[in-house]
C-alpha positions as CSV (number, residue, x, y, z in Angstrom):
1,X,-150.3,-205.7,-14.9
2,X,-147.4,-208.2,-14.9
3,X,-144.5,-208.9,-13.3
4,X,-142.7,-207.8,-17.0
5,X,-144.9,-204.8,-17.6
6,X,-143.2,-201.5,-16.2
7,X,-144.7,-200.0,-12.9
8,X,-144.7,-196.7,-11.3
9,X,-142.6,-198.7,-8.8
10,X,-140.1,-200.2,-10.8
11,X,-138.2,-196.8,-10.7
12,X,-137.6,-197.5,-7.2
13,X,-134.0,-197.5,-5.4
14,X,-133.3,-201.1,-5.3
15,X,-134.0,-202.5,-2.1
16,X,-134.1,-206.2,-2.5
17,X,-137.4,-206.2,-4.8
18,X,-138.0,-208.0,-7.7
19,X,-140.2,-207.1,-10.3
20,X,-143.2,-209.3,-8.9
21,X,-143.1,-207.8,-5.4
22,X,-143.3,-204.5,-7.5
23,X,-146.2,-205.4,-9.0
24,X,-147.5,-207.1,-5.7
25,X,-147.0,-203.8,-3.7
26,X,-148.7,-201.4,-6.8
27,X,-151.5,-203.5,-6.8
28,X,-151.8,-203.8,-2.8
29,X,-150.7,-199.8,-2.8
30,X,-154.0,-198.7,-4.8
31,X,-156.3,-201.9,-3.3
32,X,-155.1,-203.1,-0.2
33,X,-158.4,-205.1,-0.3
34,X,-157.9,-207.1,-3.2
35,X,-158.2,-210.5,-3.4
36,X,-155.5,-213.2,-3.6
37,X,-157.0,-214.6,-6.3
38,X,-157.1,-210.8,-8.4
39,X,-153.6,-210.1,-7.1
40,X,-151.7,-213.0,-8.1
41,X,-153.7,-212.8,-11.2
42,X,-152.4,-209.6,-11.9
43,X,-148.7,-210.5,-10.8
44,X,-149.1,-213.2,-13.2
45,X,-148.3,-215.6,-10.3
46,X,-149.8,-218.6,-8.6
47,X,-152.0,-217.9,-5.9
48,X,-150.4,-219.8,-3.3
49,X,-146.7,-217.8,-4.5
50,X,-148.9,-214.9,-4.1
51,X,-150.1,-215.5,-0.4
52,X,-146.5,-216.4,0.7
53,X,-144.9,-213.6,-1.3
54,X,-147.3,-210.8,0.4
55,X,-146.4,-212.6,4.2
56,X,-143.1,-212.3,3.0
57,X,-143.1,-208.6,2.3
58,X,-145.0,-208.0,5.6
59,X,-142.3,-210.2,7.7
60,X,-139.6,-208.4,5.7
61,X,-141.2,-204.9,6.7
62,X,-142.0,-203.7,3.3
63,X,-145.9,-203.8,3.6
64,X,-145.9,-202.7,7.2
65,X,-149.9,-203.0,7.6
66,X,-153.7,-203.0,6.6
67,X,-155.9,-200.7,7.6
68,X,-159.6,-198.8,7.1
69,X,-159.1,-195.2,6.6
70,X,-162.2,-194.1,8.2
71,X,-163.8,-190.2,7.2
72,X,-163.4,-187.9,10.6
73,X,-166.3,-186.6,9.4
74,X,-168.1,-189.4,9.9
75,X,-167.0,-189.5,13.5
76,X,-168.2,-186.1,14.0
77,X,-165.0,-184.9,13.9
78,X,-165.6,-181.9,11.4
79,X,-162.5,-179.8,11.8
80,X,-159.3,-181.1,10.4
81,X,-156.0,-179.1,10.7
82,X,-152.1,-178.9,10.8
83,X,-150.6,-178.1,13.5
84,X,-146.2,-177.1,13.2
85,X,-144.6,-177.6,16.5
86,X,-141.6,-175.8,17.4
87,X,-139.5,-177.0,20.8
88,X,-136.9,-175.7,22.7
89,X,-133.3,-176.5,22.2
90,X,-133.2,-177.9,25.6
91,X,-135.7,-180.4,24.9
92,X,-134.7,-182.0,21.8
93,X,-132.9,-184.5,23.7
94,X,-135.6,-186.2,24.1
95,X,-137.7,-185.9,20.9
96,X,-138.8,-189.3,21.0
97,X,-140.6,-189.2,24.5
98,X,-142.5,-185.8,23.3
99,X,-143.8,-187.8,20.0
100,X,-145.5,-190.8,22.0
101,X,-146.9,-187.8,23.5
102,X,-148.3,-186.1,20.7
103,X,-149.5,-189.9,19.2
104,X,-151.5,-190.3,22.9
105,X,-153.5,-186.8,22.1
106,X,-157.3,-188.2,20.8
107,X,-157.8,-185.4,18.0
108,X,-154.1,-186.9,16.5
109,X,-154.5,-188.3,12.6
110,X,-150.7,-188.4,11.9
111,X,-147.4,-187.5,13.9
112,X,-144.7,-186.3,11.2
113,X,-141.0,-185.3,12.8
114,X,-139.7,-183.4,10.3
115,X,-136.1,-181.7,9.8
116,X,-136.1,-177.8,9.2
117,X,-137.0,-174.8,11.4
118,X,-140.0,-177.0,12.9
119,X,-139.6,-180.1,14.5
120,X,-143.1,-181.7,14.4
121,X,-145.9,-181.7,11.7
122,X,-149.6,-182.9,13.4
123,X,-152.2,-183.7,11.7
124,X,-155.3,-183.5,14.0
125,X,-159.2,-184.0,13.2
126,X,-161.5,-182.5,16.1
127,X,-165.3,-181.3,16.7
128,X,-164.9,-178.0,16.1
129,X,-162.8,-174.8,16.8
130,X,-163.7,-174.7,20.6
131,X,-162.2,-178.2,20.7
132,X,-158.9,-177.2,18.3
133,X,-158.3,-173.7,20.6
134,X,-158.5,-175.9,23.4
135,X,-155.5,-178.3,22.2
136,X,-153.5,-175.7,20.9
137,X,-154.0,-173.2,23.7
138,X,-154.8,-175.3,26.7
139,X,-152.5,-178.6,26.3
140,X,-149.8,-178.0,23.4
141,X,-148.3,-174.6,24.0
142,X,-148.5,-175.5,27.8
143,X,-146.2,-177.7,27.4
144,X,-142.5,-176.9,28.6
145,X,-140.7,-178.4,25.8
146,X,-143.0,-176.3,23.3
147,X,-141.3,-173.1,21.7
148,X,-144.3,-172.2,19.4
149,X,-146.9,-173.8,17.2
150,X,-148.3,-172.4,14.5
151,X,-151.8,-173.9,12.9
152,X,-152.9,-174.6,9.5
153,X,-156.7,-175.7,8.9
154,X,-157.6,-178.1,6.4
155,X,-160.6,-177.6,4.3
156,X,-159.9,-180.7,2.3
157,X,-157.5,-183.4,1.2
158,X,-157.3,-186.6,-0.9
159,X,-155.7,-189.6,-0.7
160,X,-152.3,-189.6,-2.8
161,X,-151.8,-192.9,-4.7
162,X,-149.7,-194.7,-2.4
163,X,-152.0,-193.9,0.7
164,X,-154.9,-195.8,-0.7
């Protein structure tokens, strides 16, 4: 695809982008591994404009990093599940202390603070359901700052196009 061919992204509140870091970041989005050479092919760019225009999306922000999603699975982490977190009013004055928190647990994926009648969304991955009863019963709802949780399993998921 080209910098003058449409994109999924091009529909995309403008935010400083031109059409060939669109194409840049749709190409990056569903390959982060591809090569220089492949992406500023398919930018229709030189490869050297390429290579700065990628460090200048990841100095700007935009592309914030590169990373290998690795199965939990393979970890022997064969339980994967949702976990809604509730907290007291009292201690929503410090939200952001409690979410380092929750990104220091081991089983945590993903940490989502969310707006709504819950306050956190965390995605965990552990052994099994000794190991999920244990950090549900034994370390979140013991905390003083949690109201309630309530806990979702996963039995699968998939990658949506941008998390690629």
């Amino acid at each position: 695809m080209t910098a003058s061919e449409s994109s999924p992204l091009s529909a995309a509140p403008s935010s400083g982008l031109d059409a060939t870091d669109l194409v840049l970041l749709d190409e990056l989005s569903r390959n982060g591994r591809i090569s220089n050479t492949d992406l500023a092919a398919r930018a229709g760019i030189a490869e050297s404009t390429c290579l700065k225009r990628v460090r200048a999306l990841q100095a700007r922000g935009v592309i914030v990093g590169f990373h290998a999603e690795i199965a939990a699975a393979a970890m022997g982490l064969h339980l994967e599940a949702l976990i809604s977190i509730r907290l007291h009013a009292h201690a929503r004055g410090d939200l952001r202390r409690f979410q380092v928190y929750l990104e220091s647990q081991p089983a945590t994926q993903r940490v989502y603070f969310l707006a709504g009648d819950r306050d956190f969304l965390l995605h965990v991955a552990v052994h099994d359901s000794a190991a999920l009863r244990e950090l549900v019963s034994d370390t979140l709802s013991l905390r003083p700052e949690v109201a309630s949780t309530s806990t979702s399993l996963i039995f699968e998921h998939a990658a949506g196009r941008r998390s690629r």
